[in-house]
N, CA, C, O and CB atoms as a CASP TS submission, in Angstrom:
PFRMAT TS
TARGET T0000
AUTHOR 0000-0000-0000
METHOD Language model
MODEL 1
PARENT N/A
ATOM      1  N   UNK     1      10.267  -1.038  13.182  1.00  0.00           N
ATOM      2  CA  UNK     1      10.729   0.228  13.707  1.00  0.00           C
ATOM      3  C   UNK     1       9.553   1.162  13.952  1.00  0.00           C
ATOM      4  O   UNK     1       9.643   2.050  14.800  1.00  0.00           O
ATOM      5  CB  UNK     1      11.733   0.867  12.752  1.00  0.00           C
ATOM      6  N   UNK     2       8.467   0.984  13.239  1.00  0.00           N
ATOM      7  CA  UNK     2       7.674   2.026  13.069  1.00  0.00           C
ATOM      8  C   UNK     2       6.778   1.293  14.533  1.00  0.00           C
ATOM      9  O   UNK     2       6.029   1.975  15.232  1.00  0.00           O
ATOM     10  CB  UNK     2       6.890   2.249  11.299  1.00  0.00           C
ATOM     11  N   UNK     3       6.932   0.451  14.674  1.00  0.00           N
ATOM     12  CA  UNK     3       5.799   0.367  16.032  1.00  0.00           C
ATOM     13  C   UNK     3       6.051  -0.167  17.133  1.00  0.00           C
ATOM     14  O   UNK     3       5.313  -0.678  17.974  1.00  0.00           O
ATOM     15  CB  UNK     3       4.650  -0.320  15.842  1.00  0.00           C
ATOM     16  N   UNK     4       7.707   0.054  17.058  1.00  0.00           N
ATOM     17  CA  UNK     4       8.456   0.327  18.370  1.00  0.00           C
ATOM     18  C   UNK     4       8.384   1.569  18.404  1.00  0.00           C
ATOM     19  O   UNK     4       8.433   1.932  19.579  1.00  0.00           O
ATOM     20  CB  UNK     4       9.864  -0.120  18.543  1.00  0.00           C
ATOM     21  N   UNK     5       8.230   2.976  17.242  1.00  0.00           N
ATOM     22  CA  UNK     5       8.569   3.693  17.799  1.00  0.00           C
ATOM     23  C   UNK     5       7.006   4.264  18.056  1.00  0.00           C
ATOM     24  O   UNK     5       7.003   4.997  19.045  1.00  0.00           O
ATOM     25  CB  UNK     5       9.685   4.350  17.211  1.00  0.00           C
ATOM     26  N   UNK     6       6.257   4.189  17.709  1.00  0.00           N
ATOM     27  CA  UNK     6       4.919   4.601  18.492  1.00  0.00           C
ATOM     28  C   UNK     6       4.720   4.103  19.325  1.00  0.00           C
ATOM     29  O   UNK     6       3.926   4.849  19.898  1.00  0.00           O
ATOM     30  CB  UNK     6       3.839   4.546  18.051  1.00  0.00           C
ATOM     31  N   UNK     7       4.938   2.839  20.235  1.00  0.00           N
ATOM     32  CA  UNK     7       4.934   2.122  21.573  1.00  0.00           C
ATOM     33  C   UNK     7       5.702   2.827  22.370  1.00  0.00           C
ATOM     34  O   UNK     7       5.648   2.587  23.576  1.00  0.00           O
ATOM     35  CB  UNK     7       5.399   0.732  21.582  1.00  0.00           C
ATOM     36  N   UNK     8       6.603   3.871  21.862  1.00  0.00           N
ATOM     37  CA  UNK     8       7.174   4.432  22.710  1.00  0.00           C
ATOM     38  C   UNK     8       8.970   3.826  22.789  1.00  0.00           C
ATOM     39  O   UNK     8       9.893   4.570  23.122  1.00  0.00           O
ATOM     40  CB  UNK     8       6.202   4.216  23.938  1.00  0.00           C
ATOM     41  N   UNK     9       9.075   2.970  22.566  1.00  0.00           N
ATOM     42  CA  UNK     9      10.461   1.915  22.930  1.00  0.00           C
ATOM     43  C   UNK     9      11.319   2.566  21.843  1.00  0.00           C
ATOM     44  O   UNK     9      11.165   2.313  20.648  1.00  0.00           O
ATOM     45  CB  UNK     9      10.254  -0.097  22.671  1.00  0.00           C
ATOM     46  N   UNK    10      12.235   3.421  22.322  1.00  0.00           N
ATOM     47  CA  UNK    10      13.128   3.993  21.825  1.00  0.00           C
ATOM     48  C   UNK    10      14.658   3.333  22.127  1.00  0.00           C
ATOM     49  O   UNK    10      15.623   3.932  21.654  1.00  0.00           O
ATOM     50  CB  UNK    10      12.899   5.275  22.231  1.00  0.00           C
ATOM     51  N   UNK    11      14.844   2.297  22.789  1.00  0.00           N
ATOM     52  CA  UNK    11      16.169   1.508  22.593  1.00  0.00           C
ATOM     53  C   UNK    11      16.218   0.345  22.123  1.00  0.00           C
ATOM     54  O   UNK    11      15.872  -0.453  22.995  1.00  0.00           O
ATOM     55  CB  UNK    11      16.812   1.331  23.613  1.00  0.00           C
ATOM     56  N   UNK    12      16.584  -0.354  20.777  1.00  0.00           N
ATOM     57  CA  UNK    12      16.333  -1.267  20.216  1.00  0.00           C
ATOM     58  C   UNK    12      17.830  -2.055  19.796  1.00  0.00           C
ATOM     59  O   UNK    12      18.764  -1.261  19.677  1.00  0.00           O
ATOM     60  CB  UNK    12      15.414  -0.809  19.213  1.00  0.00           C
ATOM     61  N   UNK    13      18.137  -3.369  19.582  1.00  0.00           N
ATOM     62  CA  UNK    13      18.925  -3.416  18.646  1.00  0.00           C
ATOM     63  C   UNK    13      18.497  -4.813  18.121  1.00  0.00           C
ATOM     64  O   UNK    13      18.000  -5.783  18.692  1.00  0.00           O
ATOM     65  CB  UNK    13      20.351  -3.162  19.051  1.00  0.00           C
ATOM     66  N   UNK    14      18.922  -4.541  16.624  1.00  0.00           N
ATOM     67  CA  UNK    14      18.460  -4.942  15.402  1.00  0.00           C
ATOM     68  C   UNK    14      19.320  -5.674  14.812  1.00  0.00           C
ATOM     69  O   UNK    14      20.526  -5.453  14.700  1.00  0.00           O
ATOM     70  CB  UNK    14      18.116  -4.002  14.629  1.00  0.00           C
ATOM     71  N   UNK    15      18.455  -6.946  14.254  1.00  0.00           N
ATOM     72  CA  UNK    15      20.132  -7.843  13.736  1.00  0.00           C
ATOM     73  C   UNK    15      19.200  -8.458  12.388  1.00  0.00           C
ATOM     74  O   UNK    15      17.992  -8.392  12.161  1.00  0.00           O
ATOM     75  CB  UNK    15      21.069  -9.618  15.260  1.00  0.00           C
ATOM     76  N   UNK    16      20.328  -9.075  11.623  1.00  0.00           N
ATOM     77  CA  UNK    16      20.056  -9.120  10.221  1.00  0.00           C
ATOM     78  C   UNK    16      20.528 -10.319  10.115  1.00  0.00           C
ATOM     79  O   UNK    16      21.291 -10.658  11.020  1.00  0.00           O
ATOM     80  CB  UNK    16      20.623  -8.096   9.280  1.00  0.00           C
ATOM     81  N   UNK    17      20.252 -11.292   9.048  1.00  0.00           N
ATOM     82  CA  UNK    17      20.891 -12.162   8.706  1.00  0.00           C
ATOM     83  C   UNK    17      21.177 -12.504   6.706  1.00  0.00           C
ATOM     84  O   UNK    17      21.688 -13.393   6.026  1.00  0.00           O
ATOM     85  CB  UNK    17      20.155 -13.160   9.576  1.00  0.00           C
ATOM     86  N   UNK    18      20.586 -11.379   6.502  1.00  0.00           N
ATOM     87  CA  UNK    18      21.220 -10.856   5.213  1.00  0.00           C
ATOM     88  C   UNK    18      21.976  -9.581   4.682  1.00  0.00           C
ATOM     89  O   UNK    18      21.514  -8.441   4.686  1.00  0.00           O
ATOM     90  CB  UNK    18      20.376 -10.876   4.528  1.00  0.00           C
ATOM     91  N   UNK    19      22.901  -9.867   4.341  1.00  0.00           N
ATOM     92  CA  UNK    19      24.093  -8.944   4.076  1.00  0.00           C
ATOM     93  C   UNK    19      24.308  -8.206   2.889  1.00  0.00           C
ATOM     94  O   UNK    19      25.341  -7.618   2.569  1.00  0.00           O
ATOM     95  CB  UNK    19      25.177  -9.610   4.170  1.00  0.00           C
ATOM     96  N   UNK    20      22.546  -8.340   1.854  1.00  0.00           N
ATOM     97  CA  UNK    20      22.345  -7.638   0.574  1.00  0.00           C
ATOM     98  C   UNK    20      21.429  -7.028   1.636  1.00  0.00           C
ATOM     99  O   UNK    20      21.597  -5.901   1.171  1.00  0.00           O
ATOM    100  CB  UNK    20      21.836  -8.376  -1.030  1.00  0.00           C
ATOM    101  N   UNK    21      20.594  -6.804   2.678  1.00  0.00           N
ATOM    102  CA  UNK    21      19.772  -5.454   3.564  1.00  0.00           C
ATOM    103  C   UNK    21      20.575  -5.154   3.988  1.00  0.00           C
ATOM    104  O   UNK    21      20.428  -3.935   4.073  1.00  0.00           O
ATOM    105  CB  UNK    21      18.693  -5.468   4.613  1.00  0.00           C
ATOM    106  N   UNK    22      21.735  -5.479   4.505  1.00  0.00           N
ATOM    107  CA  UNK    22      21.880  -4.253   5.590  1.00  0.00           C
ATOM    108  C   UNK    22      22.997  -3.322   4.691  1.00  0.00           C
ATOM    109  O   UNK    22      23.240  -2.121   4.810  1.00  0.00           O
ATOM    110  CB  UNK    22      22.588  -4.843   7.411  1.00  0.00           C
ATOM    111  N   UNK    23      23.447  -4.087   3.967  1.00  0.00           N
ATOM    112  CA  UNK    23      24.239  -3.334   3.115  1.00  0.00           C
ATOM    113  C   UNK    23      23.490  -1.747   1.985  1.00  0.00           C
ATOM    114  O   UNK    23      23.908  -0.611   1.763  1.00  0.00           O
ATOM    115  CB  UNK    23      24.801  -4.657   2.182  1.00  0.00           C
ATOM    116  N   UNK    24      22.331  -2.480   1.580  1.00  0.00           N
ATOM    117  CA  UNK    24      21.409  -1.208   0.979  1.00  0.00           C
ATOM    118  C   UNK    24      20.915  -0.688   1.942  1.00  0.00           C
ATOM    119  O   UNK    24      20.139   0.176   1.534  1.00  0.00           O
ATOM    120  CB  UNK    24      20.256  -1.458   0.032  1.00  0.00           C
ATOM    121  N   UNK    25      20.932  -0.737   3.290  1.00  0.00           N
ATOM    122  CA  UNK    25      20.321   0.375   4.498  1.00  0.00           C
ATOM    123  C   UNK    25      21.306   0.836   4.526  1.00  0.00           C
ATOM    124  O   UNK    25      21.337   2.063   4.434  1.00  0.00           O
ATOM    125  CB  UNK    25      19.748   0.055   5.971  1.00  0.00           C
ATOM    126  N   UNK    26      22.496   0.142   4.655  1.00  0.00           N
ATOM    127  CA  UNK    26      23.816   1.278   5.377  1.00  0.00           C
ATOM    128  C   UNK    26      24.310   2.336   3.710  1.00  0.00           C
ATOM    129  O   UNK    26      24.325   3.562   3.820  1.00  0.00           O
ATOM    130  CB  UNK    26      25.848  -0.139   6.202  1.00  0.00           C
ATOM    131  N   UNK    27      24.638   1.735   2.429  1.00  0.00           N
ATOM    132  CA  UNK    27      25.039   2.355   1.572  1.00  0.00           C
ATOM    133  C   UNK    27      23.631   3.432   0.900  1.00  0.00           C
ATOM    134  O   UNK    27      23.791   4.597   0.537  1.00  0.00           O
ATOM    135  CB  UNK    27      25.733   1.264   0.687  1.00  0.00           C
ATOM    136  N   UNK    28      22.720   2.911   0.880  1.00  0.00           N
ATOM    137  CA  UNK    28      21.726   3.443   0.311  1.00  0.00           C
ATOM    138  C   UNK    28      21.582   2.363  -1.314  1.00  0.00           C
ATOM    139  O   UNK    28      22.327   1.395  -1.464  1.00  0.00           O
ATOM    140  CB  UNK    28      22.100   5.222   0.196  1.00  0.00           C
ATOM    141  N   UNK    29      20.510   2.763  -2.398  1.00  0.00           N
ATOM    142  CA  UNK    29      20.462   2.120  -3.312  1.00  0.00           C
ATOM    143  C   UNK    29      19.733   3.170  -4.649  1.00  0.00           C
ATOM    144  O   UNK    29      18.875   4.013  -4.389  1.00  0.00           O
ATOM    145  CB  UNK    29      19.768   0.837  -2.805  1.00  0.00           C
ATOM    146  N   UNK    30      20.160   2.970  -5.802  1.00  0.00           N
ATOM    147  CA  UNK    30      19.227   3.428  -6.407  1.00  0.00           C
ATOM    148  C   UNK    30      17.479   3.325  -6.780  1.00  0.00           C
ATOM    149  O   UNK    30      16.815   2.304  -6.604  1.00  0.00           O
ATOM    150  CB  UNK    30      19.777   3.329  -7.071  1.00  0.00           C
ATOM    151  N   UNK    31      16.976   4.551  -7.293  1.00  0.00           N
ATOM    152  CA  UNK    31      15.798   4.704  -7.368  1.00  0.00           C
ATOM    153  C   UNK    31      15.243   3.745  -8.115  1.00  0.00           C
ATOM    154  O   UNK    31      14.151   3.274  -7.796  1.00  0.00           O
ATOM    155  CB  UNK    31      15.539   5.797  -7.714  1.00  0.00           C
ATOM    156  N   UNK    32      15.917   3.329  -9.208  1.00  0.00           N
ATOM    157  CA  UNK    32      15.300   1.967  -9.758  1.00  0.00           C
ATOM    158  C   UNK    32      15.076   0.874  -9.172  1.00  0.00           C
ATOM    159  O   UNK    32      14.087   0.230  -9.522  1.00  0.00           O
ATOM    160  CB  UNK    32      15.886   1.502 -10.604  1.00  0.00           C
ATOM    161  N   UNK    33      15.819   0.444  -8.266  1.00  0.00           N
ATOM    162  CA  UNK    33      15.995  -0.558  -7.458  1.00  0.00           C
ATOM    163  C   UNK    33      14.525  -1.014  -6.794  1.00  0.00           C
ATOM    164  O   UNK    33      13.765  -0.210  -6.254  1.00  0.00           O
ATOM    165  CB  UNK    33      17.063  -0.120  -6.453  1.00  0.00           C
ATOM    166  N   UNK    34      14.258  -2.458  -6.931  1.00  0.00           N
ATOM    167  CA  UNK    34      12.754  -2.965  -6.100  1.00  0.00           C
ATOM    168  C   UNK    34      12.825  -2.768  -4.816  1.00  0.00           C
ATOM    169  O   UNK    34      11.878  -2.842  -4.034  1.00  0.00           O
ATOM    170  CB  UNK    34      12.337  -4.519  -6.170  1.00  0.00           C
ATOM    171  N   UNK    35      14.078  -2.481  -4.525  1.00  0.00           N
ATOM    172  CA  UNK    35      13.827  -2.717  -2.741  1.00  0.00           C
ATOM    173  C   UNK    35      13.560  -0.856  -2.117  1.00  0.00           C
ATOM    174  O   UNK    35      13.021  -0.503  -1.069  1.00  0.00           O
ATOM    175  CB  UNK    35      15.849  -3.673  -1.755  1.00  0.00           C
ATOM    176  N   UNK    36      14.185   0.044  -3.250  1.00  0.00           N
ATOM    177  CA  UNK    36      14.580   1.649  -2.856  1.00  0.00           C
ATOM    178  C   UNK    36      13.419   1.824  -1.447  1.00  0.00           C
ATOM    179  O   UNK    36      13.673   1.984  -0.253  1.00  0.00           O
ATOM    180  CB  UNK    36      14.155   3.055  -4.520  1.00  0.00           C
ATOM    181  N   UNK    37      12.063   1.716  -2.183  1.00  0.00           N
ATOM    182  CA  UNK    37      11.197   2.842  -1.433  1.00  0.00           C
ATOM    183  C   UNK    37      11.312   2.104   0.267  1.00  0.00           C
ATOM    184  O   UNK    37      11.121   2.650   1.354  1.00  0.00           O
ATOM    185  CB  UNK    37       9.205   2.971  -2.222  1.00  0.00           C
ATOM    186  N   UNK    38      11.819   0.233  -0.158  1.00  0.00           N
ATOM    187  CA  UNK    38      11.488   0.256   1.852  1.00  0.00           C
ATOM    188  C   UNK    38      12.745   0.431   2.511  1.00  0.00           C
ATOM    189  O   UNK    38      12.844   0.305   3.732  1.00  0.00           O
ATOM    190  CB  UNK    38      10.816  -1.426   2.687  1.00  0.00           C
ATOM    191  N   UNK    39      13.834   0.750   1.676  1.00  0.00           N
ATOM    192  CA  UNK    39      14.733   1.182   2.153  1.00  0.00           C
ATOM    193  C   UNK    39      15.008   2.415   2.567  1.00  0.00           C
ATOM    194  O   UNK    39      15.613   2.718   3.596  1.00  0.00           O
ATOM    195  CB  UNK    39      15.333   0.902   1.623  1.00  0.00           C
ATOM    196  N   UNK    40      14.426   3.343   1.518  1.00  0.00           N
ATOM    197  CA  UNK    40      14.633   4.732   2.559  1.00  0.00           C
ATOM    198  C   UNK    40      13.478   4.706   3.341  1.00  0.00           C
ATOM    199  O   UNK    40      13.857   4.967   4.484  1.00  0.00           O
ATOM    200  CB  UNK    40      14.726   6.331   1.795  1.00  0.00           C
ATOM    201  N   UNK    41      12.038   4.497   3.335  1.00  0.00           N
ATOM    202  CA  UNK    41      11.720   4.505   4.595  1.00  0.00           C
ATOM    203  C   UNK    41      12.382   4.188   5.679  1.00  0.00           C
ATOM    204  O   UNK    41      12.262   5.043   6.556  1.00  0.00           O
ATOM    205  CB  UNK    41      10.944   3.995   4.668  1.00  0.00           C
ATOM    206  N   UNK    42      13.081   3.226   5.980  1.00  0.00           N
ATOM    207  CA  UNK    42      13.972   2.393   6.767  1.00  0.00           C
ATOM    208  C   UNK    42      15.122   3.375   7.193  1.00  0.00           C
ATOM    209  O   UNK    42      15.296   3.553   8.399  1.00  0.00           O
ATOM    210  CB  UNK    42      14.515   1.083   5.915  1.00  0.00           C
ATOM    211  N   UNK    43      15.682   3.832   6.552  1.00  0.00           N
ATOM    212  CA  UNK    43      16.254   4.828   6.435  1.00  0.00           C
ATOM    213  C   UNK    43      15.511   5.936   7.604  1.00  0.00           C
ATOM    214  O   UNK    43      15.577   5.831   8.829  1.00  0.00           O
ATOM    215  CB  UNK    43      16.226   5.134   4.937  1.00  0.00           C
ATOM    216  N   UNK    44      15.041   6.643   7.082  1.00  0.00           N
ATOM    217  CA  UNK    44      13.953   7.561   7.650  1.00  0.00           C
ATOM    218  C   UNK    44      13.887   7.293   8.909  1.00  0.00           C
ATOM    219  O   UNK    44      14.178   8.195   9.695  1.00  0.00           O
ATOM    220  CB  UNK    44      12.609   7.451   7.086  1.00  0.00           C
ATOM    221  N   UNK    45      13.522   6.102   9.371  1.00  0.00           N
ATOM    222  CA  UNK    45      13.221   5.622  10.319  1.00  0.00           C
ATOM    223  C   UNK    45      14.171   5.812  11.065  1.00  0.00           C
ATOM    224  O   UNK    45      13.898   6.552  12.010  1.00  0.00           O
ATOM    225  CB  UNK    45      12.849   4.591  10.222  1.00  0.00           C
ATOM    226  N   UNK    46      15.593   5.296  11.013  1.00  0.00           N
ATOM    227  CA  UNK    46      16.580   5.072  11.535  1.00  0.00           C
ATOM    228  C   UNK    46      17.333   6.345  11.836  1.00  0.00           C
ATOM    229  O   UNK    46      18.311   6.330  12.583  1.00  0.00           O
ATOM    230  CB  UNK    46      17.160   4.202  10.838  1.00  0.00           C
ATOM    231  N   UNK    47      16.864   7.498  11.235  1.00  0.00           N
ATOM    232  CA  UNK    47      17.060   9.012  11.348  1.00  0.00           C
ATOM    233  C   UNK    47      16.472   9.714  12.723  1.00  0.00           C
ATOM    234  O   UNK    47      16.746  10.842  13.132  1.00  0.00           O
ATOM    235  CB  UNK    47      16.323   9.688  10.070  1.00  0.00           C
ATOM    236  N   UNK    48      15.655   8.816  13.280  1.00  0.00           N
ATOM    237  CA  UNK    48      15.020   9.387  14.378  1.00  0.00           C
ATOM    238  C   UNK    48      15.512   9.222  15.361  1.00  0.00           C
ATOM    239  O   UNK    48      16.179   8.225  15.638  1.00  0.00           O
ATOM    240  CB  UNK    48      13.960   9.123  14.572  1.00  0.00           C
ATOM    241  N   UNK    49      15.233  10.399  16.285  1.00  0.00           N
ATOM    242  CA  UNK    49      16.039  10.191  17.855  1.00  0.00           C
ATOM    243  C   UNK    49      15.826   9.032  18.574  1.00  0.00           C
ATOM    244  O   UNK    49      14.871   9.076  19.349  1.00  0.00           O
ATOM    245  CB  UNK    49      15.637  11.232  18.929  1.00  0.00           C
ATOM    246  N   UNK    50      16.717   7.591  18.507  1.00  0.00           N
ATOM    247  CA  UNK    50      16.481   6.558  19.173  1.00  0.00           C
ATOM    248  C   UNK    50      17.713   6.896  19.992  1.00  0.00           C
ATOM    249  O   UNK    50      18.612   7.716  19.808  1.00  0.00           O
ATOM    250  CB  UNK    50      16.305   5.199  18.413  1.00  0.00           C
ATOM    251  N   UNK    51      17.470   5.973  20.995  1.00  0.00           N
ATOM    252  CA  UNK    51      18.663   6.210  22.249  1.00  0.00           C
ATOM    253  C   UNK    51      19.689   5.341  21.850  1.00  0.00           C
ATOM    254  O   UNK    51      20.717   5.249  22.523  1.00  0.00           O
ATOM    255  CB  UNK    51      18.206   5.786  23.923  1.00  0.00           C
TER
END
């Protein structure tokens, strides 16, 4: 995400083939959690004006 979105490419779509990520991107996760910090980046990311 991060270097599609400095390339400029603001229409993307994104597919997963695990259903423990997309589930902690879409619900969120706690702070303890190993995966938290690349998830809210991810998060973050996904907050930005994409088309």
């Amino acid at each position: 995400l991060t270097l599609a979105w400095d390339k400029g490419c603001r229409l993307l779509a994104l597919e997963s083939d695990s259903v423990v990520a997309v589930t902690l991107i879409s619900n969120g996760c706690p702070d303890a959690h190993p995966c938290a910090a690349i998830v809210k980046l991810i998060n973050r990311l996904m907050m930005r004006d994409w088309q």
